[in-house]
C-alpha positions as CSV (number, residue, x, y, z in Angstrom):
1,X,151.4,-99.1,18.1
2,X,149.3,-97.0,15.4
3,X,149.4,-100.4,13.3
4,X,147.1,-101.7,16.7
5,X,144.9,-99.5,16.7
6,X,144.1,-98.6,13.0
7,X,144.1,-102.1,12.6
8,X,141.6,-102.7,14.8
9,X,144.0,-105.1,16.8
10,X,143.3,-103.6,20.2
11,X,140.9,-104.3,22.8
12,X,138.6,-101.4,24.6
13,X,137.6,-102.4,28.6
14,X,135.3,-99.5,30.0
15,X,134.2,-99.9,34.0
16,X,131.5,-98.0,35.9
17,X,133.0,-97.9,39.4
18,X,131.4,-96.0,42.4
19,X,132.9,-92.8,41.7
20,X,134.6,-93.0,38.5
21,X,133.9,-94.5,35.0
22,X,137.4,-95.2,33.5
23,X,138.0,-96.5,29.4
24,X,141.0,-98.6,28.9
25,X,142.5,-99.3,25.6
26,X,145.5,-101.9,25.6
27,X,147.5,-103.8,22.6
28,X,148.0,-107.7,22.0
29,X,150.3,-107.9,24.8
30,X,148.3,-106.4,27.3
31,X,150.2,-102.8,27.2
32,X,148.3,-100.1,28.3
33,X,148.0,-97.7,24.7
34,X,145.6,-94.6,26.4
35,X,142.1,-94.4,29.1
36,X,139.7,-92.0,29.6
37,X,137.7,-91.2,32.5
38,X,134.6,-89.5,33.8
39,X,134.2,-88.6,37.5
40,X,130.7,-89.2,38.7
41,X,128.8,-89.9,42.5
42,X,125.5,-91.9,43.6
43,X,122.8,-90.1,45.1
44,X,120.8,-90.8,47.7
45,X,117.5,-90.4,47.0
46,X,114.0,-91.4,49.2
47,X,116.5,-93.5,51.2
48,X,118.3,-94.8,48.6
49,X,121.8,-94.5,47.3
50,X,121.4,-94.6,43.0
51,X,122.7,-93.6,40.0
52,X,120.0,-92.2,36.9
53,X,120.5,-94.1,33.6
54,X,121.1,-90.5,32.2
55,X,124.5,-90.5,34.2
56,X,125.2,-93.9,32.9
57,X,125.2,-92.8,29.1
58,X,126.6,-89.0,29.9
59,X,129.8,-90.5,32.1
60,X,130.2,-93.5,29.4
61,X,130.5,-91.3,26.5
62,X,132.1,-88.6,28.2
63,X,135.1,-91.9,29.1
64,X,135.1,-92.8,25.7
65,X,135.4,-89.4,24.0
66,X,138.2,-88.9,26.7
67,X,140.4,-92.2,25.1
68,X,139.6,-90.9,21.9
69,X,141.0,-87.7,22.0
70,X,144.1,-88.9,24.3
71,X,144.9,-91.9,21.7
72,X,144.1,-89.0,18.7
73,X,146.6,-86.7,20.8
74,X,149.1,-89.3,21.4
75,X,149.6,-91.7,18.3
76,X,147.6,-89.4,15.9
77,X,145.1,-91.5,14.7
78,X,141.1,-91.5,15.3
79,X,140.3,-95.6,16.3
80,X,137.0,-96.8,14.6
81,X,136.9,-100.5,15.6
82,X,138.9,-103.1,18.5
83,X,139.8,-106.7,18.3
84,X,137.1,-106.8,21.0
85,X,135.0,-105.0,23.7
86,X,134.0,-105.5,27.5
87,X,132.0,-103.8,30.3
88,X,132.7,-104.6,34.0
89,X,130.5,-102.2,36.5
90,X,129.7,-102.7,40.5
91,X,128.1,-105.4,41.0
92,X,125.3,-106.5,42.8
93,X,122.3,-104.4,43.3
94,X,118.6,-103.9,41.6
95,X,118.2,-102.6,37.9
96,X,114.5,-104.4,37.1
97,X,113.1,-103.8,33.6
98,X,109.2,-104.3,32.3
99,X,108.3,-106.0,28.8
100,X,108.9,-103.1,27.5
101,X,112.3,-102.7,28.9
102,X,111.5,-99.8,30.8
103,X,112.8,-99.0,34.0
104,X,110.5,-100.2,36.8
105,X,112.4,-98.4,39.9
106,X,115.3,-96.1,40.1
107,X,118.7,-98.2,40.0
108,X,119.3,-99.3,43.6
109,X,123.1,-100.0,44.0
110,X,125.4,-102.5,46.2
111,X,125.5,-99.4,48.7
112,X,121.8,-99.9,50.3
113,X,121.3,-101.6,53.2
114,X,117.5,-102.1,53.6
115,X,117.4,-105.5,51.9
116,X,117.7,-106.9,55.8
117,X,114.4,-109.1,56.1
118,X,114.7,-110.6,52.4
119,X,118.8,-111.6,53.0
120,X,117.5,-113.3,56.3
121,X,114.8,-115.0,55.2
122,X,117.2,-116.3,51.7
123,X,120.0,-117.4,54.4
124,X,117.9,-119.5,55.9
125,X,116.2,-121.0,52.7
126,X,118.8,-121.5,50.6
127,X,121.6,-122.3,53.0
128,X,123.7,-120.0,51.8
129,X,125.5,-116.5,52.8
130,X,123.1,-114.0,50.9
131,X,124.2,-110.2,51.5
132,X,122.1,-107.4,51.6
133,X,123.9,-105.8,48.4
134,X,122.7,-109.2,46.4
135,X,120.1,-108.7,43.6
136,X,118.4,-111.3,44.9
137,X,117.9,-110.0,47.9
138,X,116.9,-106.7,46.2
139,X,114.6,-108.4,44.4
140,X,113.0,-110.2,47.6
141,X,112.6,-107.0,49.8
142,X,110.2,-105.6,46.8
143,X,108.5,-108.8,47.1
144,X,107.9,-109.0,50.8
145,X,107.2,-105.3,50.3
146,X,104.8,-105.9,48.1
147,X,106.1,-102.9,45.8
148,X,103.7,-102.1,42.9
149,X,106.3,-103.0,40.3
150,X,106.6,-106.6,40.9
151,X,104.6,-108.5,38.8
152,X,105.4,-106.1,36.0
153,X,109.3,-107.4,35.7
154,X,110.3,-109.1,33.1
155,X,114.0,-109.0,33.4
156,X,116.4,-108.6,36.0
157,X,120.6,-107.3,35.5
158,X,123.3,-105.3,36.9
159,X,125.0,-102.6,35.9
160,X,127.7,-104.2,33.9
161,X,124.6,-106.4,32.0
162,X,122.3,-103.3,31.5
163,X,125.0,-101.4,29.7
164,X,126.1,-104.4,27.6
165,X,122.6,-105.1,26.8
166,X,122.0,-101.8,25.3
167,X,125.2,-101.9,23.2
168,X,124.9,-105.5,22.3
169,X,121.0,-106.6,22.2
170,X,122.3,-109.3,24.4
171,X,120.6,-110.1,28.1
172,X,123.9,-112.0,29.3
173,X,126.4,-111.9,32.1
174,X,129.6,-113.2,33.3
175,X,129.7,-116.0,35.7
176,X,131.6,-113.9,38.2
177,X,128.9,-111.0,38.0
178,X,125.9,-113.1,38.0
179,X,127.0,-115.2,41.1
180,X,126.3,-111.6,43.4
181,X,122.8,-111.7,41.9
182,X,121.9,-115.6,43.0
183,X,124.4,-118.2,44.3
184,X,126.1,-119.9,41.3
185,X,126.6,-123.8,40.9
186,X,130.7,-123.7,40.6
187,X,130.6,-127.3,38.7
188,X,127.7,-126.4,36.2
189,X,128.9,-122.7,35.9
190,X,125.5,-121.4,35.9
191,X,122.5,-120.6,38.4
192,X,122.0,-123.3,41.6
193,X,118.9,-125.1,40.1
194,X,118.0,-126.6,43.3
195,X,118.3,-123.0,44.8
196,X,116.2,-121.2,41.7
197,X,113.6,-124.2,42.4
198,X,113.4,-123.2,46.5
199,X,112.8,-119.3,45.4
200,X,110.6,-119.9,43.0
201,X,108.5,-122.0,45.7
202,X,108.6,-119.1,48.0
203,X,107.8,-116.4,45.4
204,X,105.2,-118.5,43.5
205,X,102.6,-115.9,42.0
206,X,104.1,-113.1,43.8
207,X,107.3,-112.8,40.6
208,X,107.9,-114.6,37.8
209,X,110.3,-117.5,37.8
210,X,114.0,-116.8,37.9
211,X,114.8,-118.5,34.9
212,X,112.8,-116.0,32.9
213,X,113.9,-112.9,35.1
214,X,118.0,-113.5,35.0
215,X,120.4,-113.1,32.7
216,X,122.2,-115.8,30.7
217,X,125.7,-116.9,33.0
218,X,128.5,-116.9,30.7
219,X,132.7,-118.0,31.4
220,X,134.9,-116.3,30.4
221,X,136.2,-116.4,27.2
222,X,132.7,-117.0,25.7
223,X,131.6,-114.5,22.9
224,X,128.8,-112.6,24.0
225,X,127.8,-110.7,21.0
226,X,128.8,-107.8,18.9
227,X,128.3,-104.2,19.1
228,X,125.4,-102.9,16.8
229,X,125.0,-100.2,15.6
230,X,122.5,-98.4,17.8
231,X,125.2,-99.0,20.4
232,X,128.0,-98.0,18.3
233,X,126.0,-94.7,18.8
234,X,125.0,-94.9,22.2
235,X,128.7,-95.2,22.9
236,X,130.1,-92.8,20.3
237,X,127.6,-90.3,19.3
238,X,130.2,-89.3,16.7
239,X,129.3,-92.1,14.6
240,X,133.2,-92.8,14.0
241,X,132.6,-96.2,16.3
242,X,132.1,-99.1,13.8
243,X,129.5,-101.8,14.9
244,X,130.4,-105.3,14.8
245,X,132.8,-105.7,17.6
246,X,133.1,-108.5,19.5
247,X,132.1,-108.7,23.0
248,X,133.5,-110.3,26.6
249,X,130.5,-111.7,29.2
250,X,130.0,-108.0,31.2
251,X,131.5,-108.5,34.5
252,X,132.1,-107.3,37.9
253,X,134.7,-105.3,39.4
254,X,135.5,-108.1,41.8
255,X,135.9,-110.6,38.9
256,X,137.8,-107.6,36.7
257,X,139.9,-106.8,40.1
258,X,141.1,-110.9,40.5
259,X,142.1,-110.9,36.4
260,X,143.8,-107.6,37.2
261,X,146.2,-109.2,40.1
262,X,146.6,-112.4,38.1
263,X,144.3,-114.1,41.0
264,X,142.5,-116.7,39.6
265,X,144.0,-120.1,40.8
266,X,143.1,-121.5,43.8
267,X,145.8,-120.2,46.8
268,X,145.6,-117.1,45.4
269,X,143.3,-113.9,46.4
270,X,143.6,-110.0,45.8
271,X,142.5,-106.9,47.5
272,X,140.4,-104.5,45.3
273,X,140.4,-100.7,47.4
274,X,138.5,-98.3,46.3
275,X,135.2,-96.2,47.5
276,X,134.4,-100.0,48.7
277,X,137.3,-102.7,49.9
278,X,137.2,-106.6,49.6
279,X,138.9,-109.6,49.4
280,X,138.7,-112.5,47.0
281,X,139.8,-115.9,47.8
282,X,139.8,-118.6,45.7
283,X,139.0,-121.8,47.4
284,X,140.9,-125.6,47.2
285,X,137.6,-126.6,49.0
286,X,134.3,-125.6,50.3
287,X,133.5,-124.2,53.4
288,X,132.6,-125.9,56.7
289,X,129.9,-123.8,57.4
290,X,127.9,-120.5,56.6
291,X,129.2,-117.1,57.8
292,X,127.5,-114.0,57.4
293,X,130.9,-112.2,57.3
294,X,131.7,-114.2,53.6
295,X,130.0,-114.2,50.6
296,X,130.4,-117.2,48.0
297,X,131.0,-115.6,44.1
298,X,133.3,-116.8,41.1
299,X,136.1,-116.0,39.0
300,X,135.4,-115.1,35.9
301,X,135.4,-118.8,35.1
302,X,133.4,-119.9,37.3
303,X,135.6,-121.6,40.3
304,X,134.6,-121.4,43.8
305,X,135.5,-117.7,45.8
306,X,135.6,-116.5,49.4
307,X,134.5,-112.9,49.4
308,X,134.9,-110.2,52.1
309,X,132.7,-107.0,51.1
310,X,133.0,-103.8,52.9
311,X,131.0,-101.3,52.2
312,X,133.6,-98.5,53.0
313,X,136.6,-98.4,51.7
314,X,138.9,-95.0,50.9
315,X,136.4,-92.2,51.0
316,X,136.4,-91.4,54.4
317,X,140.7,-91.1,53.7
318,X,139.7,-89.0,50.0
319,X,137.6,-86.4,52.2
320,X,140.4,-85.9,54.8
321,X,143.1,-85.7,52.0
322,X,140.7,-83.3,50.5
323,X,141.2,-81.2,53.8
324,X,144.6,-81.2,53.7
325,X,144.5,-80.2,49.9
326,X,142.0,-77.2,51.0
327,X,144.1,-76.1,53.9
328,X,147.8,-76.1,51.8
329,X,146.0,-73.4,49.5
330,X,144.4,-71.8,52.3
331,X,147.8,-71.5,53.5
332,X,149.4,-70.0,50.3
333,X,151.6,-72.8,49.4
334,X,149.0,-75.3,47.5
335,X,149.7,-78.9,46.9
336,X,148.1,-80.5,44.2
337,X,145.9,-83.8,45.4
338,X,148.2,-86.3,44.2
339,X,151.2,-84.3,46.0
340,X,148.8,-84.4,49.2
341,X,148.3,-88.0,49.3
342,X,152.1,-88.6,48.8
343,X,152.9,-86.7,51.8
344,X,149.9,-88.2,54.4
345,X,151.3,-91.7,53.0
346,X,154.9,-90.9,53.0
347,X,154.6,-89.2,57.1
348,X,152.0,-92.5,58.0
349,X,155.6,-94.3,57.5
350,X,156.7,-92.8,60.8
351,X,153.7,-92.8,62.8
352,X,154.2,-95.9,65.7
353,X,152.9,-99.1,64.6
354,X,149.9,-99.2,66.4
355,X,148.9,-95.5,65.3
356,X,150.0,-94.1,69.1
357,X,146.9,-95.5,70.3
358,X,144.4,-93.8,67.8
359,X,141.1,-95.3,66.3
360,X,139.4,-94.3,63.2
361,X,136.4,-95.4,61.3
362,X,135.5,-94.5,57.9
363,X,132.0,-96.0,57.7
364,X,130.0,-93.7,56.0
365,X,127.5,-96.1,55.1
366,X,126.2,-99.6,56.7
367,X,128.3,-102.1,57.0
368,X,127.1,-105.5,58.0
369,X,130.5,-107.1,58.6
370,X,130.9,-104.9,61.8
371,X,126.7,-104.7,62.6
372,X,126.1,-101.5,61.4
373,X,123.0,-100.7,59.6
374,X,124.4,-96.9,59.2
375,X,127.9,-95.2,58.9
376,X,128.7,-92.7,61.2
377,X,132.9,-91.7,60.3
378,X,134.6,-91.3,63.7
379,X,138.3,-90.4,64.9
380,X,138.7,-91.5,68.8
381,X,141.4,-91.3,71.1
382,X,142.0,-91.3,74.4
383,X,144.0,-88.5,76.7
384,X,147.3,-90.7,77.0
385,X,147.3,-91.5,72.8
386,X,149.9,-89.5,70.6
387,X,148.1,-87.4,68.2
388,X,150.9,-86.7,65.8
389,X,149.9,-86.6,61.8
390,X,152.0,-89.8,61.2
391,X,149.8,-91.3,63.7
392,X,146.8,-90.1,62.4
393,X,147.4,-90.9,58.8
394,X,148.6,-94.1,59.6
395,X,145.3,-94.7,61.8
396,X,143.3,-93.7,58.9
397,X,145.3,-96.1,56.5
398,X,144.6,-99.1,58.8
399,X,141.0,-98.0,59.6
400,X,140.3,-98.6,55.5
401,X,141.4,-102.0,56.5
402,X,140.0,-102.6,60.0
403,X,136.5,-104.3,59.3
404,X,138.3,-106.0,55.8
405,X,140.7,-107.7,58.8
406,X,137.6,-108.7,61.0
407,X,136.2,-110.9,57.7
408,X,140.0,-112.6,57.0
409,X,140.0,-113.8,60.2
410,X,137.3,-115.5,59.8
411,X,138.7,-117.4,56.7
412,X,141.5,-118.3,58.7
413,X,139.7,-119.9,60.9
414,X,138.3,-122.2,58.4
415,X,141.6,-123.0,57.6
416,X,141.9,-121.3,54.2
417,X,145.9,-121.1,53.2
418,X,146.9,-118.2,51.2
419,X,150.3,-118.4,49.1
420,X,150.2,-114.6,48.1
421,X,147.8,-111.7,48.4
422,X,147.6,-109.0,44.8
423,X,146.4,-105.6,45.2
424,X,145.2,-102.8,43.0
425,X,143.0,-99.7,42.9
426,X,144.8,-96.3,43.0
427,X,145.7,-96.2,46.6
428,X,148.4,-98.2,45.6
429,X,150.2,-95.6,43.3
430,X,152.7,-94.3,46.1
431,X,154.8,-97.5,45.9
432,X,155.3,-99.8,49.2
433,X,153.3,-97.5,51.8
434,X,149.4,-98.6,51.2
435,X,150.9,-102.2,50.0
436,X,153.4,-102.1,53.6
437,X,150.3,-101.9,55.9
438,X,147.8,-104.2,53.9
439,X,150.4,-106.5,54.1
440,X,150.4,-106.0,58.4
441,X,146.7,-106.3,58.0
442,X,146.4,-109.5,56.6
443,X,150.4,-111.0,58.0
444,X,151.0,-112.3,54.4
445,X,152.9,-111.4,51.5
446,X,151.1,-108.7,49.1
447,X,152.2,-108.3,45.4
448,X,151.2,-105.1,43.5
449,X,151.4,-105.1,39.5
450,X,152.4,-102.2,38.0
451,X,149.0,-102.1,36.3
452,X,147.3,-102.1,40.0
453,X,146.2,-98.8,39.4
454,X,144.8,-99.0,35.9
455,X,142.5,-101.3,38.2
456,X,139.4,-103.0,36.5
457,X,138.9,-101.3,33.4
458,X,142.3,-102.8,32.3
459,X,140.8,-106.0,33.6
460,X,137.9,-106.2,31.3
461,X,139.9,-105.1,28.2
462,X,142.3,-108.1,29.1
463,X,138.9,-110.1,29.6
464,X,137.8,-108.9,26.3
465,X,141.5,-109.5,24.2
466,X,141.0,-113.4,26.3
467,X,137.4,-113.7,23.6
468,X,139.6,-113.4,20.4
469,X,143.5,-114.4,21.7
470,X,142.5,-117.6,24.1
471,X,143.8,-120.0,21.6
472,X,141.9,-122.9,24.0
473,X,144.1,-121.4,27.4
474,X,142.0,-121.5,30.5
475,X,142.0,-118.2,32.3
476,X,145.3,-118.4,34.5
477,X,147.4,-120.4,32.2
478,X,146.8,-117.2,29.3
479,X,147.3,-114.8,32.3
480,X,150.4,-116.0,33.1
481,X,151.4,-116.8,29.6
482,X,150.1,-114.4,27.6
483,X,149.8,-110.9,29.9
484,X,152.0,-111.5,33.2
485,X,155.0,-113.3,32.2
486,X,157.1,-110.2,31.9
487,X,154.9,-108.1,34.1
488,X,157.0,-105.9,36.8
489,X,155.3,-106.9,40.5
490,X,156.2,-105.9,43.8
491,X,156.3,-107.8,46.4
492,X,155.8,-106.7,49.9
493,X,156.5,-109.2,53.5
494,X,155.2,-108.4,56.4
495,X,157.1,-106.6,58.8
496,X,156.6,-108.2,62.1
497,X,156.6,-104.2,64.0
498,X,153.6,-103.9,61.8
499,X,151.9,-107.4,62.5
500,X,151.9,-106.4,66.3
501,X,150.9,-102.5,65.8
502,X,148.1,-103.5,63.9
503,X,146.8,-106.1,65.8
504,X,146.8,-104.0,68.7
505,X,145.1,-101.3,66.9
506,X,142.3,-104.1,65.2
507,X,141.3,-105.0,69.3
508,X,140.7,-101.6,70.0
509,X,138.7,-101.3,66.8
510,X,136.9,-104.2,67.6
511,X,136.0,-103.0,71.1
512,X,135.0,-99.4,69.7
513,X,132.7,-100.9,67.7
514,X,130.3,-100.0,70.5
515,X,131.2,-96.3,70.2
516,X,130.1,-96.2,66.5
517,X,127.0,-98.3,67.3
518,X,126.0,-95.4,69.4
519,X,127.0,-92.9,67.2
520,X,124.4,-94.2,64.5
521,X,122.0,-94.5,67.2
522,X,122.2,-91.2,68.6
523,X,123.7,-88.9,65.8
């Protein structure tokens, strides 16, 4: 293992999820060697959830230094260089940058929901799904806006293409990342031209064209620079970090969550959980017709993918856990917060399957899947339900799922087959609980990796060893050669009990969907 790293035969993934930034460092076959991790939150500021750029570079080296000193601690040896490098982040939102490179408005995330007029007005132009997280449709609010900044862009990215621009000089992306900014031709692998022809029509003289505002769309697989020096020391302010590195196309963590769960091939899909939950399809065909609850993105190489976005997925369950984890101290006999969430999971096991007739939201933001403009986290019951803490935790399990469920139905109903759902993120470390009810949720088989909850950061470092260790593979034949073959997965069947119980429990979430509309409207 030294030999790997000294060597420089190892490959580094970093990713800037919503609430954590997590470094990754795995060998030639894909083993995990150390991470490093930095916990960070969004702000919402002048009513808009962001990030600074100070935050960025703080959490990033703060990751880094982490893997550093845990690979120094556990192999005793300092690493200077990798076989290659990647960057996956969220994706989606607005990061919009003058000649100068400057920022031009504070980052505006995936999370913000005020994009509503420009992703109706794109819908209808383009023919296609186009969200309100999209940078596109970030990019169109400010226009029919009129914000000041407009005419001053000059270039347009997301997170993941920001950060690898300022280590790499290099105003790329990968395919799967660029097709949330604007809808992505699957058999040219690149931007719709007919599409970036119809914006540039409507935003004539108002922005300038596309072509000169996005970045370059990249497949996987594709080099996409190497690290210089400045970001060498952007990364490691140490200076140990040796430029020169190789570099993956930056991607998203819904392309980084599909490599992750092997879910690349057509039949195939994966759930990503986190502080936001969706679903990735890949699709044998196109769709029949547009749906506002599915967005059209990529793999990683650029085939054809169903997403369902929420915009809430397990923080509403974090803060209760956090509750519990406050109240076992308060009680003088603390429990550390992974021991907390092992109990709620483990006593959700016994709670009836359709939670004993309790409802629980966790929208703490919009989400447009279910109509909601605002989040307003909810527990209801009525006098006759059984409020028992298996039932509660297991209502809380399935209400990370609920409005996740309302968007797979819809796929089904355009006839989509599915062979076999993967999962990751770290709800999935207590094995077969989170797994058991996903897999009631969506009545089909769901596999979980032992990797699941190394998550996306593993992802991109596998994305990153695929630039150097390809050999001419196309992305599922070297994931299933060259890093799943021997990989330990667990697979879970639906349990018919659990099929009813939550179907029961998704039509009462469907009809309290009125009760959290006038929550947001009144609270």
């Amino acid at each position: 293992m030294n030999a790997h790293i000294t060597e420089g035969r190892a490959s580094l993934g970093i990713e800037l999820g919503s609430t954590r930034i997590k470094a990754c460092l795995i060998g030639p076959d894909a083993e995990v060697i150390a991470t490093g991790s930095h916990e960070w939150e969004n702000v919402y500021a002048d009513k808009l959830w962001t990030y600074s750029l100070d935050a960025v570079w703080s959490g990033l080296q703060a990751a880094y230094a982490e893997l550093v000193a845990n690979v120094e601690k556990t192999h005793g040896v300092t690493p200077e260089r990798y076989a290659a490098m990647g960057v996956s982040a969220m994706m989606h939102g607005y990061l919009a940058f003058d000649a100068d490179g400057e920022l031009l408005a504070p980052f505006r995330t995936w999370r913000n929901t005020n994009t509503g007029v420009a992703a109706a007005e794109l819908t209808a132009l383009l023919g296609v799904n186009i969200p309100l997280r999209w940078s596109i449709a970030h990019l169109h609010q400010a226009v029919v806006d009129a914000e000041p900044h407009v005419p001053e862009i000059r270039f347009l990215t997301t997170l993941a293409g920001y950060v690898h621009w300022k280590l790499t000089g290099e105003k790329v992306l990968g395919v799967g990342d660029a097709s949330g900014m604007f809808p992505i031709d699957s058999a040219a692998r690149d931007y719709d031209a007919e599409l970036v022809s119809r914006y540039d029509a409507l935003a004539a003289g108002r922005v300038p064209a596309l072509k000169d505002l996005l970045p370059q769309s990249l497949v996987a697989g594709t080099s996409a620079g190497n690290l210089t020096a400045e970001g060498a020391q952007l990364l490691d302010p140490t200076g140990t970090l040796r430029p020169g590195i190789p570099f993956a196309p930056p991607e998203g963590d819904a392309g980084t969550g599909m490599v992750a769960t092997c879910a690349v091939a057509p039949r195939t899909g994966n759930v990503s959980a986190g502080t936001s939950i969706f679903a990735m399809v890949v699709l044998e065909r196109p769709l029949s017709q547009v749906h506002h609850e599915l967005d059209l993105v990529t793999t990683p190489s650029g085939d054809a993918v169903a997403m369902v976005h929420c915009n809430n997925g397990a923080s509403e369950l974090a803060a209760w856990a956090n509750m519990f984890t406050a109240f076992s101290s308060a009680a003088g006999t603390p429990v550390t917060p992974d021991g907390t969430y092992a109990a709620l999971f483990e006593a959700a096991l016994n709670g009836e399957p359709d939670a004993g007739g309790l409802l629980a939201y966790n929208h703490l933001a919009g989400e447009p899947i279910a109509g909601l403009d605002e989040g307003r986290p909810l527990v209801v019951r009525t006098p006759d339900s059984r409020l028992t803490l298996p039932n509660f935790m297991r209502a809380q399990l399935y209400g990370v799922f609920g409005t996740l469920a309302l968007g797979m139905d819809v796929l089904h109903g355009e006839g989509v087959q599915l062979d076999k759902m993967y999962a990751h993120g770290g709800m999935f470390r207590t094995a077969g609980v989170v797994q058991r009810f996903l897999a009631a949720a969506l009545d089909a088989p769901v596999a979980v990796a032992e990797t699941a909850s190394e998550g996306g950061a593993w992802g991109i470092a596998v994305l990153a060893a695929y630039v150097v260790d390809g050999q001419g593979r196309d992305l599922d034949t070297y994931l299933r050669e060259a890093v799943f073959a021997d990989a330990p997965i667990v697979t879970a069947d639906p349990d018919a009990a659990d099929v009813a119980g939550f179907s029961s429990y998704l039509d009462r979430y469907r009809a309290g969907l009125a009760v959290e509309a006038a929550a947001v409207a009144s609270l």
